[in-house]
MDAnalysis code that builds the backbone (N, CA, C; Angstrom):
import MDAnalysis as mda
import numpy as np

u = mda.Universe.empty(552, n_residues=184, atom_resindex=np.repeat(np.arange(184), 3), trajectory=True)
u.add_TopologyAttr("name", ["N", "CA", "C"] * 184)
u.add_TopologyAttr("resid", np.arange(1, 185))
u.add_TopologyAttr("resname", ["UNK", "UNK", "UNK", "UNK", "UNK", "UNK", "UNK", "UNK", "UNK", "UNK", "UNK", "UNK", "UNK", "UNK", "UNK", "UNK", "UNK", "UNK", "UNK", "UNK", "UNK", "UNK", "UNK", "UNK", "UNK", "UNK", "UNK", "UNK", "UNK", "UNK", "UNK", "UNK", "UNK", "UNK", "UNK", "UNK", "UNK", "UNK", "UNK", "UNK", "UNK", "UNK", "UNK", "UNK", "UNK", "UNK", "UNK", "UNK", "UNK", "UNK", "UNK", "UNK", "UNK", "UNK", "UNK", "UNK", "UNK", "UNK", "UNK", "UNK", "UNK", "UNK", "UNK", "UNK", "UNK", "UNK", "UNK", "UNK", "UNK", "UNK", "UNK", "UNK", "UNK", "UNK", "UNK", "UNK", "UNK", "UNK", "UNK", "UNK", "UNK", "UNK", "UNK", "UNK", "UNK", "UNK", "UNK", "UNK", "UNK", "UNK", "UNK", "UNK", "UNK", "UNK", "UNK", "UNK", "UNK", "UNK", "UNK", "UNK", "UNK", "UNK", "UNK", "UNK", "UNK", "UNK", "UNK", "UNK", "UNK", "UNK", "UNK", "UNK", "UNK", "UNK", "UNK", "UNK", "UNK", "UNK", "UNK", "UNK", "UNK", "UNK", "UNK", "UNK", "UNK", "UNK", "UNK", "UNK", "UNK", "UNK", "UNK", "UNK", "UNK", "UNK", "UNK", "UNK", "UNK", "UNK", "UNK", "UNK", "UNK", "UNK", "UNK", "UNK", "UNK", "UNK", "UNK", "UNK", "UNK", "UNK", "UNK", "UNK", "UNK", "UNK", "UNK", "UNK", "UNK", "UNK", "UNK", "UNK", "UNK", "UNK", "UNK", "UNK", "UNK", "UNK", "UNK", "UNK", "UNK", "UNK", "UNK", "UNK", "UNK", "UNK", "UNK", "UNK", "UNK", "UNK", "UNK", "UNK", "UNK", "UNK", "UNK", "UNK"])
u.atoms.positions = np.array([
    [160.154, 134.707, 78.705],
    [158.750, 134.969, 78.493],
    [158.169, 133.947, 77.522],
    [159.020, 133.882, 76.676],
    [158.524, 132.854, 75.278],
    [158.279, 131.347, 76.550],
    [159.157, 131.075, 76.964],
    [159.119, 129.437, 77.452],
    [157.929, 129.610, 78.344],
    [157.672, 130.871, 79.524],
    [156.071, 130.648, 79.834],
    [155.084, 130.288, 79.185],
    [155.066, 131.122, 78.192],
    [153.633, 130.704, 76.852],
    [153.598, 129.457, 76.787],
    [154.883, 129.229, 76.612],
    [155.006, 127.531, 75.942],
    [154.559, 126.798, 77.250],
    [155.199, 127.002, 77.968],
    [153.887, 126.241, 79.290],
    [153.151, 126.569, 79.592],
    [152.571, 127.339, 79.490],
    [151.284, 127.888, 79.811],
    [150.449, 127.124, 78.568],
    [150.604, 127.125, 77.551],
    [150.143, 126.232, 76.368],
    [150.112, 124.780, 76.684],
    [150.954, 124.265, 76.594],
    [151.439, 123.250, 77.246],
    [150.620, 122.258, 77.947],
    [150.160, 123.080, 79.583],
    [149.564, 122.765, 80.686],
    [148.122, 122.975, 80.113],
    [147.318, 124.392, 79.636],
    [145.799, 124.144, 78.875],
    [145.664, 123.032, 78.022],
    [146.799, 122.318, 77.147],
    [146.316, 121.274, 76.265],
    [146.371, 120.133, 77.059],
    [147.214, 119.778, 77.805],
    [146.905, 118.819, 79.021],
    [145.911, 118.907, 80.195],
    [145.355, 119.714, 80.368],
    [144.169, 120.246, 81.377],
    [142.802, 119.749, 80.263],
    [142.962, 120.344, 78.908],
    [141.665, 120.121, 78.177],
    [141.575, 118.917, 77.461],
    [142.758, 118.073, 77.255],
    [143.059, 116.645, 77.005],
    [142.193, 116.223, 78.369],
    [142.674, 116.100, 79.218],
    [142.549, 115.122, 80.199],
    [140.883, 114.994, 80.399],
    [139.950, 116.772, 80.321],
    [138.831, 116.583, 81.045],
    [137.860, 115.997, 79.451],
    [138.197, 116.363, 78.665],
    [137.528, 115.284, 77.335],
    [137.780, 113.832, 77.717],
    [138.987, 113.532, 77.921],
    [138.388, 111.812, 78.247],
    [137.463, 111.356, 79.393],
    [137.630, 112.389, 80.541],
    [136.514, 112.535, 81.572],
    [135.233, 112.194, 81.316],
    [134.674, 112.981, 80.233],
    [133.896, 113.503, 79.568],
    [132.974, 112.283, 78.536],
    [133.578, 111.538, 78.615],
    [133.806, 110.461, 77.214],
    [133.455, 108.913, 77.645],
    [133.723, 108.876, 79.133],
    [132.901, 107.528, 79.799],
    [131.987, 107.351, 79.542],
    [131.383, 105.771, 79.488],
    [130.043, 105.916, 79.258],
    [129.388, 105.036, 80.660],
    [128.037, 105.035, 81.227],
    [127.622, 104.596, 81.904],
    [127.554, 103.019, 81.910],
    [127.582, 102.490, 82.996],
    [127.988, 100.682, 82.898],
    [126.079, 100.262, 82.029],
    [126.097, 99.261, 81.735],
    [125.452, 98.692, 81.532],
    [124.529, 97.294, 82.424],
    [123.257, 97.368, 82.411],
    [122.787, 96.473, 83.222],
    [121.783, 95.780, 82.391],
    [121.594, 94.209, 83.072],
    [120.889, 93.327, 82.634],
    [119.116, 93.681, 83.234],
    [119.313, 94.859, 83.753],
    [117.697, 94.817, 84.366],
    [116.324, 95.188, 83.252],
    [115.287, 94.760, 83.140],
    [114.736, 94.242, 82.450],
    [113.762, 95.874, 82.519],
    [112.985, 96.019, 81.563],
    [111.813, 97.334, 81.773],
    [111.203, 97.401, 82.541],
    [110.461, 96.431, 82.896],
    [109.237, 95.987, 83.889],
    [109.988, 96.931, 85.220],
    [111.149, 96.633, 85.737],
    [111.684, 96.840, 87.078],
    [112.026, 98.339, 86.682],
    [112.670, 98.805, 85.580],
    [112.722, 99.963, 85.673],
    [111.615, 100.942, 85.768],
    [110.901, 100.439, 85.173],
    [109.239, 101.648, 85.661],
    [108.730, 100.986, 86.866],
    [108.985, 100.670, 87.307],
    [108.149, 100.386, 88.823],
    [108.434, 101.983, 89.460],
    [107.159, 102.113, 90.243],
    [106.865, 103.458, 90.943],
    [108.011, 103.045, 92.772],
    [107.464, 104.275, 93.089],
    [107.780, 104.514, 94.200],
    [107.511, 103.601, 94.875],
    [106.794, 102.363, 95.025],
    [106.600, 101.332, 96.211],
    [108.042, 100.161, 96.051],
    [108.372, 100.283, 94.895],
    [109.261, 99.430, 94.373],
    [111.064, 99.377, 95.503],
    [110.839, 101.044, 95.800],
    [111.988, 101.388, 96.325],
    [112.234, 100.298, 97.696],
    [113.070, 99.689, 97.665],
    [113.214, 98.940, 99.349],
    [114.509, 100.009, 99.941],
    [113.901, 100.326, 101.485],
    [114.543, 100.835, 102.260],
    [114.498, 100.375, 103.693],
    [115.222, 99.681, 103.985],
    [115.432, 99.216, 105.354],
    [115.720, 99.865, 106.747],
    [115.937, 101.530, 106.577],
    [116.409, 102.251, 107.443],
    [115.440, 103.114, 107.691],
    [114.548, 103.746, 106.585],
    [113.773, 104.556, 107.009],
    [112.550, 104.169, 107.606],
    [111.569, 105.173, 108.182],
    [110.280, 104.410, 108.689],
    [109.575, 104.165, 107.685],
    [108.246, 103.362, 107.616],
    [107.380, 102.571, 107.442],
    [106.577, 104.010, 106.407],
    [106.049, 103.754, 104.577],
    [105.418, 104.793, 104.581],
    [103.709, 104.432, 104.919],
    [102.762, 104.844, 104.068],
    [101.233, 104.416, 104.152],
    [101.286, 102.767, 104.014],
    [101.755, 103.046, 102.942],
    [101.236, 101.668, 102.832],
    [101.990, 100.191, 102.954],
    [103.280, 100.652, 103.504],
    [103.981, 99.917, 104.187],
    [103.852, 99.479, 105.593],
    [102.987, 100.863, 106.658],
    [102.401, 100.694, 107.269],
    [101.019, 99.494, 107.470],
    [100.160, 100.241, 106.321],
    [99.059, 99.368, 106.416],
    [99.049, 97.500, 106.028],
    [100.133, 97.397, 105.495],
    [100.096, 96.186, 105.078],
    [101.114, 95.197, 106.175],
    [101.518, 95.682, 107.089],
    [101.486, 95.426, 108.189],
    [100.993, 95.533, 109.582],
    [99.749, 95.408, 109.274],
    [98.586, 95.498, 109.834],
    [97.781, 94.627, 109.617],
    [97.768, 93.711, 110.552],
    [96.238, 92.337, 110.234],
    [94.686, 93.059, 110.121],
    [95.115, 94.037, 110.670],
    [93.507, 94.970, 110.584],
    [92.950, 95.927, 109.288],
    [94.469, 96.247, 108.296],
    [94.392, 96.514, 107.422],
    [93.782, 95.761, 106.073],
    [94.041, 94.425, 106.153],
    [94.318, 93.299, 104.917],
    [93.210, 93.989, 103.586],
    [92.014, 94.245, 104.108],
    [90.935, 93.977, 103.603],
    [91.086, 95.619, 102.570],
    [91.648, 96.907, 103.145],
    [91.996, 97.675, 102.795],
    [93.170, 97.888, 101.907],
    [94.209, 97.180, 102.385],
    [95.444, 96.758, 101.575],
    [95.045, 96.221, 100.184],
    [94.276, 95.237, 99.866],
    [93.655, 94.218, 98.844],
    [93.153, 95.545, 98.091],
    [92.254, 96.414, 98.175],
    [91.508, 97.384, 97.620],
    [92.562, 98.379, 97.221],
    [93.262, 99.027, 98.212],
    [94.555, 100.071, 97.250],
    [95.455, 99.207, 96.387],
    [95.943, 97.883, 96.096],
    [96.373, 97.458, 95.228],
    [94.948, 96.649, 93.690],
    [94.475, 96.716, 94.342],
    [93.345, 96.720, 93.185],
    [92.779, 97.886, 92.254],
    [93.286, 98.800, 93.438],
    [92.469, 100.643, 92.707],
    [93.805, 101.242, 92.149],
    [94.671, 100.446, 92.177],
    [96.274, 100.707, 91.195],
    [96.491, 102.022, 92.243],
    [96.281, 102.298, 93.671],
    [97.225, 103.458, 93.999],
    [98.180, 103.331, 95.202],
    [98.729, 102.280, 94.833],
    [99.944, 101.381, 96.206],
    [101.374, 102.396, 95.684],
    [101.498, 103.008, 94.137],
    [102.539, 103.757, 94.357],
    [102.545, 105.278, 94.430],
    [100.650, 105.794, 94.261],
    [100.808, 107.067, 94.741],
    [100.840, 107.328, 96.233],
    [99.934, 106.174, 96.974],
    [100.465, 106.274, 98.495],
    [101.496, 106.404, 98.978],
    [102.603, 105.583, 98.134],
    [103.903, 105.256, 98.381],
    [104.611, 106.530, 98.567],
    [104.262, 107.258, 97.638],
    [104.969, 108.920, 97.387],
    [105.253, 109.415, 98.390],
    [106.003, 110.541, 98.262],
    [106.318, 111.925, 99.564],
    [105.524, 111.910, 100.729],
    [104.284, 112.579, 99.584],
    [103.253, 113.162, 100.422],
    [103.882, 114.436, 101.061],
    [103.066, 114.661, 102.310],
    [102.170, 114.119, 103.294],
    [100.805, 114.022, 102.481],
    [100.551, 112.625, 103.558],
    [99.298, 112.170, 102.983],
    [98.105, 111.815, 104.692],
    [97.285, 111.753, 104.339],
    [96.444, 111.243, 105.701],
    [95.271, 110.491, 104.967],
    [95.853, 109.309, 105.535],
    [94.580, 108.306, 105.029],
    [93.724, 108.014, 106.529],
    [92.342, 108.128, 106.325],
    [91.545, 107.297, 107.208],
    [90.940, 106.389, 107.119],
    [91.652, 105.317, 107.206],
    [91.497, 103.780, 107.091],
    [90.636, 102.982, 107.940],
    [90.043, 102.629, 107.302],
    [88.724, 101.309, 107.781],
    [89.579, 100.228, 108.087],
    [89.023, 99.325, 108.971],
    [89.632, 97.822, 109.708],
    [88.262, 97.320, 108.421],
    [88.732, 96.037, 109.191],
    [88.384, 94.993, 108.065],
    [87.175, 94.769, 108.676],
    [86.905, 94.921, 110.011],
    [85.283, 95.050, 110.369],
    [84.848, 96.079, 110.141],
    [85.633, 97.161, 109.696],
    [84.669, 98.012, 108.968],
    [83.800, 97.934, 107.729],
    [84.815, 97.361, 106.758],
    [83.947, 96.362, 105.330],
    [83.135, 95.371, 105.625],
    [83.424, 94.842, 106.558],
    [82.317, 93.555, 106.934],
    [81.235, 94.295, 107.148],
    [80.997, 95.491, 107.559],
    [80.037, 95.670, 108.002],
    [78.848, 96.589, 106.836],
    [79.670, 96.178, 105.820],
    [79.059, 96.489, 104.788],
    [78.275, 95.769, 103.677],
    [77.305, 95.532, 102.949],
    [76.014, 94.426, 102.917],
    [76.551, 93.662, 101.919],
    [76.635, 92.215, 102.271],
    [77.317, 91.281, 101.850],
    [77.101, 91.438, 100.332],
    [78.914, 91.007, 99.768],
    [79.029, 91.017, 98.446],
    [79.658, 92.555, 97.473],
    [79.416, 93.510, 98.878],
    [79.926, 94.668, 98.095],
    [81.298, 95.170, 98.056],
    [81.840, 94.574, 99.204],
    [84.000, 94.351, 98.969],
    [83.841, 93.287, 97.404],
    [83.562, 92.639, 97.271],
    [83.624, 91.404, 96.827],
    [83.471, 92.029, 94.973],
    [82.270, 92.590, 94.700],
    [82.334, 93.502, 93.521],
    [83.091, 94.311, 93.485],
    [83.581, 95.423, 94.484],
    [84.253, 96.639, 94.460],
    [85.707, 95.958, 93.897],
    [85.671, 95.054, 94.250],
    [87.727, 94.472, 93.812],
    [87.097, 93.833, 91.958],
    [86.694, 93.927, 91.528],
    [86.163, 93.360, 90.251],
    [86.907, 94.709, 88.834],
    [87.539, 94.254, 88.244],
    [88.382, 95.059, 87.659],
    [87.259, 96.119, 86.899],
    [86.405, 95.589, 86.250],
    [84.906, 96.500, 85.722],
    [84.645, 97.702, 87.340],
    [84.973, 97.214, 88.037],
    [84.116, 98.653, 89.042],
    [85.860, 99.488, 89.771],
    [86.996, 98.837, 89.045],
    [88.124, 99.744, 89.763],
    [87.897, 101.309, 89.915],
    [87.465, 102.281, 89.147],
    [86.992, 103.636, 89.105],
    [86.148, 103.846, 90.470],
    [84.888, 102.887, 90.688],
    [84.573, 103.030, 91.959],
    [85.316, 103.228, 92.941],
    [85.713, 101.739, 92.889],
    [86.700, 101.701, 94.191],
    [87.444, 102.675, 94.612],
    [88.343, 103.231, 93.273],
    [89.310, 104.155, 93.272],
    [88.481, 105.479, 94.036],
    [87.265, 105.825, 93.631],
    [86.594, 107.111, 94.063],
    [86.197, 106.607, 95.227],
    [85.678, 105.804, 95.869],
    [85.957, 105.577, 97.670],
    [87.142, 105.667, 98.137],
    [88.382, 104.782, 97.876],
    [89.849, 104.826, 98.758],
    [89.930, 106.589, 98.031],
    [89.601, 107.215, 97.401],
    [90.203, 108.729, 97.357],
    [89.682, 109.626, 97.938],
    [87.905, 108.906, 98.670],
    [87.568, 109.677, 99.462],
    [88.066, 110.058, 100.829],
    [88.300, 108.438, 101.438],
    [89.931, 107.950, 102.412],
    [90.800, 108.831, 102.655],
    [91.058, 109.870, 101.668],
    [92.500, 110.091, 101.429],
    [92.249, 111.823, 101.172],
    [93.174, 112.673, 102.050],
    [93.263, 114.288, 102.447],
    [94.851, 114.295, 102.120],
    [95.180, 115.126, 101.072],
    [97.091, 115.587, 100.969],
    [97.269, 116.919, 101.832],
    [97.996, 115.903, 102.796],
    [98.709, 117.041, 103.995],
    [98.120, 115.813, 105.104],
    [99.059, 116.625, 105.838],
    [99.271, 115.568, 107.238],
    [98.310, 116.574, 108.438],
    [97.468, 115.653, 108.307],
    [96.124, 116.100, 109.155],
    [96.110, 115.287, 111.099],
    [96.822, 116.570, 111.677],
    [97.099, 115.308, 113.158],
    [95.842, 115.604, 113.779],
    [95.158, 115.165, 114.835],
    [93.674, 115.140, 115.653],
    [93.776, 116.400, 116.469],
    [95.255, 116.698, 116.716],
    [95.144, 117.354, 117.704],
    [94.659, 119.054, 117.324],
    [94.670, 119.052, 115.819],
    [94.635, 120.439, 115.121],
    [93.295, 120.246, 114.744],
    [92.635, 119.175, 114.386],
    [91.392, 118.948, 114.062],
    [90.433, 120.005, 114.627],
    [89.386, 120.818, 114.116],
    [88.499, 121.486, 115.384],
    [86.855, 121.082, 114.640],
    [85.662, 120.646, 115.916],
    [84.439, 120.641, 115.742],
    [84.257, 121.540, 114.218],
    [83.870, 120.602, 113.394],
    [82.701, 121.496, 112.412],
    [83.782, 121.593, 111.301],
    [85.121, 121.554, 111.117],
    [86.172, 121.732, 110.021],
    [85.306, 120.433, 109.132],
    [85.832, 120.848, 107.558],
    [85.199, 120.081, 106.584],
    [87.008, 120.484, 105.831],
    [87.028, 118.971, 105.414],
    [88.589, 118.965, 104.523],
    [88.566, 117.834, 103.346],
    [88.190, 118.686, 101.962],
    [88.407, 118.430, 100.480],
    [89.192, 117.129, 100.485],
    [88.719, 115.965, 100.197],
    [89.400, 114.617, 99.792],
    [90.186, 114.336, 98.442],
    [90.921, 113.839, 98.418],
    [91.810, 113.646, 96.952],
    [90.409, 113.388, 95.841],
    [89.276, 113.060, 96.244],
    [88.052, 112.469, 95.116],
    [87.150, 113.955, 94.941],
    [88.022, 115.267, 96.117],
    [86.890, 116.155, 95.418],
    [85.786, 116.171, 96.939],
    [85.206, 115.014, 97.073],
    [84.605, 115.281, 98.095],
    [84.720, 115.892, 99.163],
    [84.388, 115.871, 100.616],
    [84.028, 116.781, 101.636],
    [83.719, 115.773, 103.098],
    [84.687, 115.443, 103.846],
    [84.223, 114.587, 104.885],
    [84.519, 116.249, 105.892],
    [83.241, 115.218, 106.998],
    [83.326, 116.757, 108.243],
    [83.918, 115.949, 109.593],
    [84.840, 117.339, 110.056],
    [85.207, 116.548, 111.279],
    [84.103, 117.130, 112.936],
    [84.128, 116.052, 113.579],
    [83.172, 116.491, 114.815],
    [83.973, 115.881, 115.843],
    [83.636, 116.764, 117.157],
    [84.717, 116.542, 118.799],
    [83.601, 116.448, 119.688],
    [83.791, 115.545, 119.862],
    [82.967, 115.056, 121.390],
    [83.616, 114.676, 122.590],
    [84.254, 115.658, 123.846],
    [85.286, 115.617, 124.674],
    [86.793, 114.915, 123.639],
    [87.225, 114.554, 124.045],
    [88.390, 114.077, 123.625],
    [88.230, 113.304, 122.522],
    [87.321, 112.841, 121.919],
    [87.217, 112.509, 120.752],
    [86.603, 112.829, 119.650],
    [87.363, 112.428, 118.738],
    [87.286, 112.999, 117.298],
    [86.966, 111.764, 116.448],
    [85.593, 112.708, 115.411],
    [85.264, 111.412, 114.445],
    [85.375, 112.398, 113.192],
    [85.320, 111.748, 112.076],
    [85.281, 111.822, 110.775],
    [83.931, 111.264, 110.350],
    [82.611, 112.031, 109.365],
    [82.095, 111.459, 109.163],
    [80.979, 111.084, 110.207],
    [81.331, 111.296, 111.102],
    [80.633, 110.025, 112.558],
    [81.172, 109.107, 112.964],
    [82.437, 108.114, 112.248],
    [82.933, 107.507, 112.419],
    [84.532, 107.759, 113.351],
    [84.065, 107.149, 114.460],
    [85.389, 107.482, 115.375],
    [87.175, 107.237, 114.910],
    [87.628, 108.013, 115.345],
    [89.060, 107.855, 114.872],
    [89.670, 107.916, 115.916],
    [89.910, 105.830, 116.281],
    [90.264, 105.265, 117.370],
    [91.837, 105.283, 117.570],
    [92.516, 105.120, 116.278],
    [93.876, 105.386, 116.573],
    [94.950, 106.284, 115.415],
    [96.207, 106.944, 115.993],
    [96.605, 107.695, 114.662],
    [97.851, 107.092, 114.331],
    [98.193, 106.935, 113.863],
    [99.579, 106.025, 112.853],
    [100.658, 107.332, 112.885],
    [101.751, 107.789, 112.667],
    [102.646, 108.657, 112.118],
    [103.030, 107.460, 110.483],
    [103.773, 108.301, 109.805],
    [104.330, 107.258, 108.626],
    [105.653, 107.954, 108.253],
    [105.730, 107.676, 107.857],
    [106.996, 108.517, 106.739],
    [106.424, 109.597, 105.878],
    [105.472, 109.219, 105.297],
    [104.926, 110.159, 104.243],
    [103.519, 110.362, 104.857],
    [102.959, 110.586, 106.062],
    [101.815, 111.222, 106.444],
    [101.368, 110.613, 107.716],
    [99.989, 110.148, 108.039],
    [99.595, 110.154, 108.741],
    [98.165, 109.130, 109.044],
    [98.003, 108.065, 109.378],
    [97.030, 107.245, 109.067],
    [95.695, 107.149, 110.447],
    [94.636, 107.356, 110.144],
    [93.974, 108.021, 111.571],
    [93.015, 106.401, 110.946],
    [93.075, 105.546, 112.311],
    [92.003, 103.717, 111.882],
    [90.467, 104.570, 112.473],
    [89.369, 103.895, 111.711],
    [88.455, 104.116, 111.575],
    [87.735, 102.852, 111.444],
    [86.648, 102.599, 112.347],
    [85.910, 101.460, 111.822],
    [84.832, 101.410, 111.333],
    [84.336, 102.825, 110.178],
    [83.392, 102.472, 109.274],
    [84.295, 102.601, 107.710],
    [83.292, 102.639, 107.048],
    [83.885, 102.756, 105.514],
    [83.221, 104.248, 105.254],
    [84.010, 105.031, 104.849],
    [83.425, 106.433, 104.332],
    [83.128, 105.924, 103.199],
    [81.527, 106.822, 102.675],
    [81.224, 106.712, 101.163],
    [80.801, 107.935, 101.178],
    [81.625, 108.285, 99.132],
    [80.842, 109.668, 99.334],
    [79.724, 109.791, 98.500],
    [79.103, 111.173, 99.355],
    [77.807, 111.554, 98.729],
    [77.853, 112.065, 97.714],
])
């Protein structure tokens, strides 16, 4: 009986030896600099998964003009996020078609708050597909505002502005639009 104890002793001081040095590693060390460690969510490279917002949009020649504006309104890494998100994105003839000079101020670091409160009008959290859309629904924008949706046979506009094509993403849902929503 005595020589059990004694192993039984024995084996706990070697069981509780062993998981203290476990215990006692320390994490490797890296040369990576701050800057890279706070980078947001856009920072992440993933080669396997799909495309999110704004990985989407910036592969898009029709995007550019929109792309330029969410990295100016600093929100390339909340797009980047989870989500679901549903952006309704203007083509670049959609800004053109807006009275010369006013893309051109809106990217001006003094009016970023603007900007930011248009691309947030853009922008509904939750993945909003067309096909659930119904005549007369009104859906709260990340800015607070209120865009309305309307169906005319098979199509659906936002605003008035038609929503010619819908994107899937990773993190939501991108419906192209060729005006610029502004809100009231």
């Amino acid at each position: 009986m005595k020589k059990s104890i004694q192993l039984l002793l024995v084996i706990s001081f070697l069981t509780a030896f062993s998981c203290k040095q476990n215990s006692e590693t320390t994490a490797p060390t890296t040369t990576e600099d701050a800057s890279s460690q706070s980078a947001g969510q856009s920072a992440v490279k993933d080669e396997s998964s799909s495309p999110n917002i704004v990985q989407t949009a910036s592969g898009s020649k029709d995007h550019t003009t929109l792309v330029t504006a969410v990295k100016a309104a600093g929100l390339v890494d909340v797009l980047s996020n989870a989500g679901p998100f549903t952006v309704f994105a203007p083509t670049n003839a959609a800004f053109d078609k807006l009275p010369k000079g006013t893309v051109e101020g809106l990217l001006k670091p003094e009016k970023k708050d603007d900007l930011k409160n248009i691309l947030e009008y853009h922008t509904y959290v939750g993945a909003l597909k067309t096909e659930y859309m119904q005549d007369g629904q009104e859906y709260e924008q990340v800015n607070g505002g209120k865009v309305k949706i309307t169906k005319k046979g098979d199509k659906v506009y936002v605003n008035g502005s038609e929503i010619v094509a819908s994107i899937p993403t990773s993190n939501g849902i991108i419906h192209v639009i060729n005006d610029v929503l502004l809100p009231k």
